[in-house]
C-alpha positions in Angstrom: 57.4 19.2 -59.7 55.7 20.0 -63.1 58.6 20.1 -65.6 58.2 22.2 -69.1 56.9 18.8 -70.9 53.9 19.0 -68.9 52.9 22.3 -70.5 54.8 22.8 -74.1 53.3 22.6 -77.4 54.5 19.4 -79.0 53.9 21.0 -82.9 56.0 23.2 -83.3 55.4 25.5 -86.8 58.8 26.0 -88.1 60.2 27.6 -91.6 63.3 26.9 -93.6 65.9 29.5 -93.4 65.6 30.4 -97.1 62.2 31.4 -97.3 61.3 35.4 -97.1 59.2 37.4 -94.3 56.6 37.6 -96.4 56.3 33.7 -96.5 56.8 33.6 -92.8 54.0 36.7 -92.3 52.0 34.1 -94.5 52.3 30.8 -92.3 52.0 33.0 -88.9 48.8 34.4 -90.1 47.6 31.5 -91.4 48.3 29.0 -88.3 47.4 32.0 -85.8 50.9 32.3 -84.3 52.9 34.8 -82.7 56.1 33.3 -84.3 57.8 30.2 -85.8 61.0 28.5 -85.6 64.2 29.3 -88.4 65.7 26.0 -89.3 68.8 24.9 -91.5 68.7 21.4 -92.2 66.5 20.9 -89.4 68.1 22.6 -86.2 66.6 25.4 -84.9 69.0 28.5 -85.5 66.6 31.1 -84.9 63.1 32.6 -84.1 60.7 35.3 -86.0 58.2 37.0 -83.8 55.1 39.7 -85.1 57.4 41.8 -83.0 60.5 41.0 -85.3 58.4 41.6 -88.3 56.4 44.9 -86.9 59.9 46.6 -85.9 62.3 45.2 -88.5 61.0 45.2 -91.5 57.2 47.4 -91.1 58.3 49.8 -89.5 61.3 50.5 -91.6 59.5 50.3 -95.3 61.9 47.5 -95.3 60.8 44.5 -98.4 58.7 41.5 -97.2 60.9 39.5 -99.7 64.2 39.8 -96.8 65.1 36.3 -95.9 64.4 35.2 -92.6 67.9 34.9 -91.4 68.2 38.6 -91.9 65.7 39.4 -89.0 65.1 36.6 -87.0 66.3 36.8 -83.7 69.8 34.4 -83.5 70.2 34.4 -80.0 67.6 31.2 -79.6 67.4 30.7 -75.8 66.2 27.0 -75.3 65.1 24.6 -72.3 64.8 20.6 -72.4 61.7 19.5 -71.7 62.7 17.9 -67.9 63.4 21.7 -66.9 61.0 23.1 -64.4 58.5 25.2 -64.7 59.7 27.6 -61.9 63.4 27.1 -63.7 61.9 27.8 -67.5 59.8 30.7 -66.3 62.9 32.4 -64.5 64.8 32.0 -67.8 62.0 33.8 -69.7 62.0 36.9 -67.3 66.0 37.1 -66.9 65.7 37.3 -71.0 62.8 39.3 -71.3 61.4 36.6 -73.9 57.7 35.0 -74.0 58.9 32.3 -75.9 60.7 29.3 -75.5 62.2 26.3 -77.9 62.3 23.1 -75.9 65.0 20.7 -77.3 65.6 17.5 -76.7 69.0 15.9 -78.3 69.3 19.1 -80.1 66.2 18.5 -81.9 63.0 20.6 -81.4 60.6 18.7 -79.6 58.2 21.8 -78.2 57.9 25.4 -77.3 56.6 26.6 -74.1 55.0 30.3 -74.4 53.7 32.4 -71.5 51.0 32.1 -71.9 51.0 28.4 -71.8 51.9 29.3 -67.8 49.0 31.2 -67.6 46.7 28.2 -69.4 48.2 26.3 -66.5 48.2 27.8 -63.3 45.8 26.2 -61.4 45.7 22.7 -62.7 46.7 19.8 -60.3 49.2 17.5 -60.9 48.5 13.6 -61.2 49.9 13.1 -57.4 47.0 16.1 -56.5 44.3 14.3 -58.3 45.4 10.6 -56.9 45.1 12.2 -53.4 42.3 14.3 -53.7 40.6 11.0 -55.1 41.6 9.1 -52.1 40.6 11.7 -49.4 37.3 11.4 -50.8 36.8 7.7 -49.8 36.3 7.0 -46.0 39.5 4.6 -44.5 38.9 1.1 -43.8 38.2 -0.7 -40.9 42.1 -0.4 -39.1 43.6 -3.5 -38.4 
């Protein structure tokens, strides 16, 4: 079964929790992302979506020089990358999330977004292309 490593993005763009919203508008726009990862001393503590930025601090004349820690969401919902597809993709619609940290040893190793589902559906697995390949050969003599 296809398992969350199969799919994720391996780079994750992250920022320190010190920087500003501004400096994480910045990176976002200039990576073309939806979001990026809050770190402190490397472990992920947190996410920043446009969302997060458009409600928390646009919408409410708020300063772009905030921290990130102040609006980032702190609730980060995470998988490990052996988790299934089917089992990720029912975390992200319990939570009402499109995005997804994939740890590993509590280390960020990957994010899996929904769209990266989407990207996906339809693809074979390895085991479909090995037997696809084989039922296209005629079987040998039998003995």
């Amino acid at each position: 079964m296809p398992a969350v490593k199969d799919i994720m993005t391996k780079e994750v763009v992250t920022i320190n929790s010190d920087k500003t919203v501004f400096e994480a508008a910045e990176l976002m726009s200039a990576k073309n992302l939806g979001c990026v990862i809050v770190l402190i001393k490397a472990f992920p503590v947190g996410i920043i979506t446009e969302r997060d930025i458009v409600r928390r601090i646009v919408a409410k004349r708020a300063s772009l020089d905030v921290k990130v820690t102040e609006i980032m969401t702190k609730t980060l919902i995470t998988v490990e990358p052996e988790t299934s597809l089917k089992d990720a993709a029912r975390i992200m619609s319990t939570n009402k999330i499109r995005r997804l940290p994939v740890l590993k040893n509590n280390q960020l190793v990957g994010i899996v977004v929904a769209s990266d589902f989407v990207r996906n559906v339809g693809k074979k697995t390895t085991t479909e292309e090995i037997l696809d390949a084989l039922g296209r050969y005629p079987a040998g003599p039998s003995v």
